[in-house]
Backbone as CSV, one residue per row, in Angstrom:
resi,resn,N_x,N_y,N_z,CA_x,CA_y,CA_z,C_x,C_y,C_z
1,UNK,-0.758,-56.327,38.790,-1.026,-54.956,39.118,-0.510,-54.019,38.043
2,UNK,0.565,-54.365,37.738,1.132,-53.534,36.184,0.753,-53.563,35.045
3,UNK,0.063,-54.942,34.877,-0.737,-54.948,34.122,-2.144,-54.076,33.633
4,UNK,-2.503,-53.954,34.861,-3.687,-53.865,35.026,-3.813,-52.078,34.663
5,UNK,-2.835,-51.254,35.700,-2.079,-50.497,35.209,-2.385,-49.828,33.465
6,UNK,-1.113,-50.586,33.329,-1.381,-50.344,31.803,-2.552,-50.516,31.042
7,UNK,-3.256,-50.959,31.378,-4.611,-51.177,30.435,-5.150,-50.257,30.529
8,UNK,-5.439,-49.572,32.209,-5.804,-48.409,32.484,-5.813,-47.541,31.710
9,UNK,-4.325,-47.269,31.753,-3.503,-46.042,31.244,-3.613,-45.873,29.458
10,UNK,-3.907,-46.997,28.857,-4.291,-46.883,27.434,-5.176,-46.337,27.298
11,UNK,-6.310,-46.852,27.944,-7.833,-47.052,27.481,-8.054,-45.640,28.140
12,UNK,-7.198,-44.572,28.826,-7.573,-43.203,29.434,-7.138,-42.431,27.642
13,UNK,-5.946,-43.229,27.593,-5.462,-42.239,26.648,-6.123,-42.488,25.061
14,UNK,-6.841,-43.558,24.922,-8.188,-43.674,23.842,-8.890,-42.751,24.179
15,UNK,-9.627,-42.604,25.262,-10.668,-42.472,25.398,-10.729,-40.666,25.416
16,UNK,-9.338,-40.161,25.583,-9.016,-38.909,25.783,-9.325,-37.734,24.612
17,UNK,-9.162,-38.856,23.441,-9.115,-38.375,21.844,-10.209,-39.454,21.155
18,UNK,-11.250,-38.563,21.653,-12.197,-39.491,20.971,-12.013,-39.702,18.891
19,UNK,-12.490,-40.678,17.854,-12.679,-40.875,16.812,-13.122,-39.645,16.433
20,UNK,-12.858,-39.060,14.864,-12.984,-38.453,14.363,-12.708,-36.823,14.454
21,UNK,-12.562,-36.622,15.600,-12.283,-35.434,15.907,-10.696,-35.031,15.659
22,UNK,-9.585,-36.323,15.492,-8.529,-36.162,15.431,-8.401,-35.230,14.115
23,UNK,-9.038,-35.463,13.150,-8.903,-34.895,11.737,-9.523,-33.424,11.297
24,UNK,-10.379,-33.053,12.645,-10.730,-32.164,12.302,-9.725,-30.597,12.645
25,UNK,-9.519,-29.825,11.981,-9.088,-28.755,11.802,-9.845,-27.426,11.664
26,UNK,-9.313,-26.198,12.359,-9.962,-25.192,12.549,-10.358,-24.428,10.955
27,UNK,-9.423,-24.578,10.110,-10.233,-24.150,8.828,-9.949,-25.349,7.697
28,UNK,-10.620,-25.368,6.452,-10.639,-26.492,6.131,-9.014,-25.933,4.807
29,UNK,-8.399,-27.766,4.497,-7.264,-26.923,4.018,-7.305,-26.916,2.517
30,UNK,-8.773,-26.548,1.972,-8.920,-26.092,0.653,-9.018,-24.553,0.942
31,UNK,-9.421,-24.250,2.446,-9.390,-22.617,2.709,-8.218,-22.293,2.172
32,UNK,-7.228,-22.595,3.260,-6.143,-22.354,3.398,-5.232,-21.997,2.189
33,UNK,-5.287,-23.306,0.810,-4.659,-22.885,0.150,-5.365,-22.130,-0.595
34,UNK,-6.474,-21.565,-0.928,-7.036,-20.383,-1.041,-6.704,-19.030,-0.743
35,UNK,-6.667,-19.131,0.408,-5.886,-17.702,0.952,-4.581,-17.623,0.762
36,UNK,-3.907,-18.718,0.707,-1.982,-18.558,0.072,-1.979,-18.060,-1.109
37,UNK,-2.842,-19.102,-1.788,-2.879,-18.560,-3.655,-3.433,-16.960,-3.979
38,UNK,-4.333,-16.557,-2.974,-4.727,-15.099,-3.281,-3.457,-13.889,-2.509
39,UNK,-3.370,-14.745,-1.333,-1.866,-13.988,-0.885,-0.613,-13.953,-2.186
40,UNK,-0.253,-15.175,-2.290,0.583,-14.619,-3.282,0.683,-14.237,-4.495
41,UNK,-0.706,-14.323,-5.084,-1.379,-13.909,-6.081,-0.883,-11.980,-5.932
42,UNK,-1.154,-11.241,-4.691,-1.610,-10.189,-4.810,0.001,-9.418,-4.133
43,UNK,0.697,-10.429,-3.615,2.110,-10.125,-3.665,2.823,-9.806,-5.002
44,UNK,2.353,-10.784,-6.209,2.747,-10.867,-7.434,2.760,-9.538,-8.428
45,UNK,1.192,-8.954,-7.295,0.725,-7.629,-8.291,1.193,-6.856,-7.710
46,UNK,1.794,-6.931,-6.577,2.171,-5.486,-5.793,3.936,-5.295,-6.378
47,UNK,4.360,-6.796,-6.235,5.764,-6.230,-6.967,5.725,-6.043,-7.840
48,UNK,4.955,-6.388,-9.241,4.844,-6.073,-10.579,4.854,-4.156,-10.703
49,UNK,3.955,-3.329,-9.867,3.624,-2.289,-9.980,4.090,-1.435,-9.015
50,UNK,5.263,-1.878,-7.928,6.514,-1.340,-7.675,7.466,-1.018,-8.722
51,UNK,7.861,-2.488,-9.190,8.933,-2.652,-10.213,8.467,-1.875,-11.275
52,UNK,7.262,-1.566,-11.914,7.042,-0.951,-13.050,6.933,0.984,-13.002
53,UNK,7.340,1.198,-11.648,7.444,2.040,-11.466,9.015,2.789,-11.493
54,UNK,9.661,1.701,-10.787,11.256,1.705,-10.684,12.068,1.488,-11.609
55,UNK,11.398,0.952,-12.980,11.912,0.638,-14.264,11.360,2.527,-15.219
56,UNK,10.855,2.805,-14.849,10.403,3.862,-15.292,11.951,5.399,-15.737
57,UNK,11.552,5.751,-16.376,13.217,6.778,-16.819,13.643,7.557,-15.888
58,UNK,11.947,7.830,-15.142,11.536,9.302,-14.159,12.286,8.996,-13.214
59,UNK,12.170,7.969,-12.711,12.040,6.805,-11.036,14.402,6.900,-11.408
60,UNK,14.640,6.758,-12.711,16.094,6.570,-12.601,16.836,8.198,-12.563
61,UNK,16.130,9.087,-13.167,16.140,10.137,-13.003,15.858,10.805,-11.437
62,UNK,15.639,9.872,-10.633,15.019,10.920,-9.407,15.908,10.261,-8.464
63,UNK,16.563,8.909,-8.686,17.479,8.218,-8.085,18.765,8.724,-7.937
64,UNK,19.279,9.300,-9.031,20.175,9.716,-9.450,20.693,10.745,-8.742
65,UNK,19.521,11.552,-8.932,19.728,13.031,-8.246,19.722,12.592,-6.576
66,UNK,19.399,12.286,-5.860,19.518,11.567,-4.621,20.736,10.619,-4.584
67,UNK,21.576,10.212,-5.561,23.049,9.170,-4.965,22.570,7.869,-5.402
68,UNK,21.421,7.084,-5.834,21.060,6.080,-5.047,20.705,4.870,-6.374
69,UNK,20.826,3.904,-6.402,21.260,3.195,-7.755,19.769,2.164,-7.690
70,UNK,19.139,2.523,-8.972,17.209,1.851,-8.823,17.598,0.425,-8.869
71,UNK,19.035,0.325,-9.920,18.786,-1.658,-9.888,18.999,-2.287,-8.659
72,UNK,19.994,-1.488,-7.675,20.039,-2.069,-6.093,18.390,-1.914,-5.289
73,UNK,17.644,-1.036,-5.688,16.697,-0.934,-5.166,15.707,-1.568,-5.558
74,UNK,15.480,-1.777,-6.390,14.250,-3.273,-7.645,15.023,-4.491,-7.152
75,UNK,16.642,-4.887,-6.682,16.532,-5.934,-6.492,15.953,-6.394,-4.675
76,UNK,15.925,-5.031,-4.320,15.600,-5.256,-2.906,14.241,-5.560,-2.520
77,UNK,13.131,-4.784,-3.720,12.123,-4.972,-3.079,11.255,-6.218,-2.845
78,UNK,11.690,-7.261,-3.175,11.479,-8.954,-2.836,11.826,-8.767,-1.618
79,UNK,12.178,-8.007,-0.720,12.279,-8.449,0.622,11.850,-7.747,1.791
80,UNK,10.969,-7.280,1.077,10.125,-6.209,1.710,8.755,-6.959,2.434
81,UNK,8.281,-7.106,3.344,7.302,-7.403,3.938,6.395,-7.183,3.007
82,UNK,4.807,-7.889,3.357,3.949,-7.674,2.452,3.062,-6.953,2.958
83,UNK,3.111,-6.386,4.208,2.530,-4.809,4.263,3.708,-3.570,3.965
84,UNK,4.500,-3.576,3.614,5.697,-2.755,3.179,5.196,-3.084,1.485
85,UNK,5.046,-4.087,1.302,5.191,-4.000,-0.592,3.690,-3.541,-0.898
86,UNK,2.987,-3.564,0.057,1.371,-3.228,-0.331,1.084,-1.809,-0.157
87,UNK,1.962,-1.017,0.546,1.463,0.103,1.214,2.294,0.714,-0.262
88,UNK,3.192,0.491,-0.778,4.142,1.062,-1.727,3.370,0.614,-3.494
89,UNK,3.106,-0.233,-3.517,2.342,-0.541,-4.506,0.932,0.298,-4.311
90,UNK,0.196,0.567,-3.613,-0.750,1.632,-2.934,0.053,2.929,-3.740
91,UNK,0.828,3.429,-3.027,1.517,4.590,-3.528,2.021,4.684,-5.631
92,UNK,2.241,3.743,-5.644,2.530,3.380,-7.057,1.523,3.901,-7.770
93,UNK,0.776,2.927,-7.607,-0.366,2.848,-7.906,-0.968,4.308,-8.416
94,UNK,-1.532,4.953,-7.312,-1.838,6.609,-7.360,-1.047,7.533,-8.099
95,UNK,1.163,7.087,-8.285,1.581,7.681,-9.199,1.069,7.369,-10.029
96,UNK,0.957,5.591,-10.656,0.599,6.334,-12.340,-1.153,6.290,-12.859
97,UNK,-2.049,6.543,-11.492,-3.369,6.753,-12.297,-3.715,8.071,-12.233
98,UNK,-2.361,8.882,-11.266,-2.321,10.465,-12.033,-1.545,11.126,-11.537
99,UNK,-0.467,11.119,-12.400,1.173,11.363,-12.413,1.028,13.133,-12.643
100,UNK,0.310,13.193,-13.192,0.027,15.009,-13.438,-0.626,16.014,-12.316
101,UNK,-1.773,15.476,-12.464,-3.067,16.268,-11.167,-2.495,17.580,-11.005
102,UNK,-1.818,18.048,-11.724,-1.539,19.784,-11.180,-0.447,19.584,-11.262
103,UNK,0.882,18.837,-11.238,2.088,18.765,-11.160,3.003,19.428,-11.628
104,UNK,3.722,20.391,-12.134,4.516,20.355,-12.998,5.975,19.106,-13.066
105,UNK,7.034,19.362,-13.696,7.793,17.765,-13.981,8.474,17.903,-12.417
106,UNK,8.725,18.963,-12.052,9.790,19.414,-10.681,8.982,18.649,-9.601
107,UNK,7.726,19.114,-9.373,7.009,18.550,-8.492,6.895,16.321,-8.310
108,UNK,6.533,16.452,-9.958,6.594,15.003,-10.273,8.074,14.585,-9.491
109,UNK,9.262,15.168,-9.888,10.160,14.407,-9.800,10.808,14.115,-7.901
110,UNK,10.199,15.186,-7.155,10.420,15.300,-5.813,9.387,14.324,-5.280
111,UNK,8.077,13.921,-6.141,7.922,12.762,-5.781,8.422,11.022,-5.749
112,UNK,9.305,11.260,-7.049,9.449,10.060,-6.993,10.732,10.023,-6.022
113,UNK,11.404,11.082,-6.112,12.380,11.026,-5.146,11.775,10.487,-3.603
114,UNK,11.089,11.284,-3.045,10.156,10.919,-2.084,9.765,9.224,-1.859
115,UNK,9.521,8.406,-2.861,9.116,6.995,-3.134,10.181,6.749,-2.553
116,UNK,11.524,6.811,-3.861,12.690,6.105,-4.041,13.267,6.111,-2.511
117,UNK,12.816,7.236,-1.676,13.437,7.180,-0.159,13.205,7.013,0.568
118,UNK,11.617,6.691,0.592,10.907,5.293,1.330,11.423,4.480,1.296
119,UNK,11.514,3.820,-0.241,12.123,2.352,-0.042,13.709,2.208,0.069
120,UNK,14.341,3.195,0.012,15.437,2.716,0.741,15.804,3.001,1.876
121,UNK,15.023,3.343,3.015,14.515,3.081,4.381,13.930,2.073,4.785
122,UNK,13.151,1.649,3.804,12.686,0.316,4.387,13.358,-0.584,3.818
123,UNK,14.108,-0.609,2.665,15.055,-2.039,2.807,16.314,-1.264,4.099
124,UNK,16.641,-0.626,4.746,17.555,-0.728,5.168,17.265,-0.874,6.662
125,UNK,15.817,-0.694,6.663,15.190,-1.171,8.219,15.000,-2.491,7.995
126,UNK,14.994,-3.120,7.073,14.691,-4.977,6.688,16.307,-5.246,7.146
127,UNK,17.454,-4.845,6.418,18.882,-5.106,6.589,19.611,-5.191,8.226
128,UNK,18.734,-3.916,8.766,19.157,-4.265,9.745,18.253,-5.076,10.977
């Protein structure tokens, strides 16, 4: 009877998971690493054009005047979410494809101040 049993109980649990279907997966995983490599592909560009903003004289100049030290802040932004580093690289971005648009330097510089105090709100909403 235990036997018998068990044979049962195999041949339910074959029969439960039929062949070939075990291998199949909801996306295929050449997708997958596709979308990692373009994910971190575009992580790569968003910190590049943070950082190239924060390396900038203006960006240490606008820090300054606010208390607030850019190399603590360039080393933070690696830990910024990647809708936090995208929305800021967004912003970057628009500083330098037109840093002028009507600006004078005062205006420029209350912007970058403005940046610089984004992101140290959002690393300090990451910290805590």
């Amino acid at each position: 009877m235990r036997r018998t049993l068990a044979v049962l109980a195999a041949a339910a649990a074959l029969l439960s998971c039929p062949a070939g279907e075990a291998g199949d997966h909801i996306a295929a995983p050449a997708a997958v690493e596709a979308r990692l490599a373009e994910a971190s592909a575009q992580r790569a560009q968003d910190l590049a054009a943070v950082d190239e903003v924060l390396a900038s004289p203006l960006a240490r100049e606008a820090a300054s005047s606010v208390g607030a030290n850019v190399d603590q802040m360039r080393a933070a932004v690696p830990s910024l979410s990647d809708a936090e580093l995208s929305d800021l690289a967004a912003r970057a971005a628009a500083l330098e494809a037109d840093p002028v648009a009507g600006m004078d330097r005062q205006m420029r510089l209350l912007l970058m101040i403005a940046l610089i105090l984004v992101i140290i709100i959002l690393v300090l909403a990451i910290v805590d």
